[in-house]
C-alpha positions as CSV (number, residue, x, y, z in Angstrom):
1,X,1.4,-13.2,-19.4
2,X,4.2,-11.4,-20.7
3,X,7.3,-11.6,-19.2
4,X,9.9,-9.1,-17.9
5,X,13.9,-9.2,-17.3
6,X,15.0,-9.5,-14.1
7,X,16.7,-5.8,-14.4
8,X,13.5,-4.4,-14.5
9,X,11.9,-6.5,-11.1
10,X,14.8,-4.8,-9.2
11,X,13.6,-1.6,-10.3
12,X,11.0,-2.2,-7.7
13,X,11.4,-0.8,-4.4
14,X,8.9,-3.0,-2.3
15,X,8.9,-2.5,2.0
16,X,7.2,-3.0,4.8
17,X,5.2,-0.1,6.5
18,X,3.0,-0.1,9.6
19,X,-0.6,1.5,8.9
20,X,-0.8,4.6,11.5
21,X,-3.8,6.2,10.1
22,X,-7.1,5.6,7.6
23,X,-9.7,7.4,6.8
24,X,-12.7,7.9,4.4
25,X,-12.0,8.8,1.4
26,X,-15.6,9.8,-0.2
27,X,-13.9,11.3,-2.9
28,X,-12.6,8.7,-5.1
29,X,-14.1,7.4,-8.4
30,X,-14.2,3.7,-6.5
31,X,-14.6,3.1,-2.6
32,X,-11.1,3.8,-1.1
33,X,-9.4,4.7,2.1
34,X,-7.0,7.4,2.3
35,X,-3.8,5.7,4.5
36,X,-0.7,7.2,6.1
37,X,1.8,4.3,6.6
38,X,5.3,4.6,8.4
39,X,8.1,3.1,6.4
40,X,11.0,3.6,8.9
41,X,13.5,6.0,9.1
42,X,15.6,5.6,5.5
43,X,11.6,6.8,4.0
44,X,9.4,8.1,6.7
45,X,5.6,8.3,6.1
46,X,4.1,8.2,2.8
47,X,0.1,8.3,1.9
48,X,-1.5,5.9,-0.7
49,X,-4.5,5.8,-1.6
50,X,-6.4,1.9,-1.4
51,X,-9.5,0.2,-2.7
52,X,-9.6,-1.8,0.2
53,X,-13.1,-1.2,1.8
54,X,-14.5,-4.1,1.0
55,X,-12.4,-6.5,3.5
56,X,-11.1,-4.3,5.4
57,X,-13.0,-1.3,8.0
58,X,-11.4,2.2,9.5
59,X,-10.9,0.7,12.7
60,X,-9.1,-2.8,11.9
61,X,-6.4,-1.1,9.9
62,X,-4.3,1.2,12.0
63,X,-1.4,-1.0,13.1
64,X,-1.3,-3.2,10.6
65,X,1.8,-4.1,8.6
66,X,1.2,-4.1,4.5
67,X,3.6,-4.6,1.4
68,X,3.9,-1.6,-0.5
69,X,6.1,-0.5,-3.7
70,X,7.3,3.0,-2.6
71,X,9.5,4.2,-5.5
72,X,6.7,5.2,-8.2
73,X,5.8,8.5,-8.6
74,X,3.2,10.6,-7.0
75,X,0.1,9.8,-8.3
76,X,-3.1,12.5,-8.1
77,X,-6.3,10.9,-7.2
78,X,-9.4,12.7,-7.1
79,X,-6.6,15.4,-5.4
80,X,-5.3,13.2,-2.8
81,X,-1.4,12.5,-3.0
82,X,-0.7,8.9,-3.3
83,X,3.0,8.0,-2.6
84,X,3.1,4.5,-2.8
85,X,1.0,1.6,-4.0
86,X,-0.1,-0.8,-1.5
87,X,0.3,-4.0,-2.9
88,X,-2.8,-7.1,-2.4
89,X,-4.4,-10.3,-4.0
90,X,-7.0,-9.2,-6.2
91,X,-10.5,-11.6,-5.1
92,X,-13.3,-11.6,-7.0
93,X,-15.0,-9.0,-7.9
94,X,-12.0,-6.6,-7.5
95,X,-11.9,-6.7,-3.8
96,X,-8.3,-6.9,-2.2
97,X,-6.5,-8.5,0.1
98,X,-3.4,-7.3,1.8
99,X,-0.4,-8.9,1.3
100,X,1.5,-8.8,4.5
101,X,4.7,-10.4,6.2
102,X,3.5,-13.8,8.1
103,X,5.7,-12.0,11.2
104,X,6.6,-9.0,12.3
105,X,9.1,-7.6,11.0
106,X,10.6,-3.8,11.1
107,X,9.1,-0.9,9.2
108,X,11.2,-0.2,5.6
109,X,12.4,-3.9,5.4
110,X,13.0,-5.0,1.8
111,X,10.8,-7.4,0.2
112,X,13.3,-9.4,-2.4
């Protein structure tokens, strides 16, 4: 593991977002859902793009609230805009788990 100054962990903009809408995303190298997430009024509504198919399905992630680092820049996949990076435990076999606040908690709060 290599480590990192603290300077460059606070360059990290991590928030909460609410999941408003998924869908298919049939697309992508790997099995992933298109998502638009609502990060509060300071950000809005970004898109990412998630290899989350595995655990999760269409219907079971609309309203759910996620971790996501929303200050890296826009990422093309397979031509799909990704905004953000929705940010989970890694299982086996590459499948993901959300990470997610224990409570709820209001859209664009800072993770620190």
């Amino acid at each position: 593991m290599k480590e990192i100054e603290w300077k460059d962990f606070e360059k990290l903009e991590m928030r909460t977002g609410t999941i408003l809408s998924v869908e298919e995303f049939p697309e992508a190298r790997n099995p992933a859902y298109k998502l638009v997430i609502d990060f509060g009024e300071e950000i809005g509504e970004k898109k990412s793009s998630a290899q989350i198919t595995r655990r999760y399905t269409l219907e079971e992630l609309p309203g759910r609230q996620i971790v996501a680092v929303v200050n890296f820049p826009v990422k093309r996949i397979a031509g799909f805009k990704s905004e953000c990076l929705v940010l989970g435990v890694l299982g086996e076999n590459k499948d993901v788990v959300l990470l997610s606040p224990g409570q709820k908690v209001p859209n664009g709060s800072l993770i620190g």
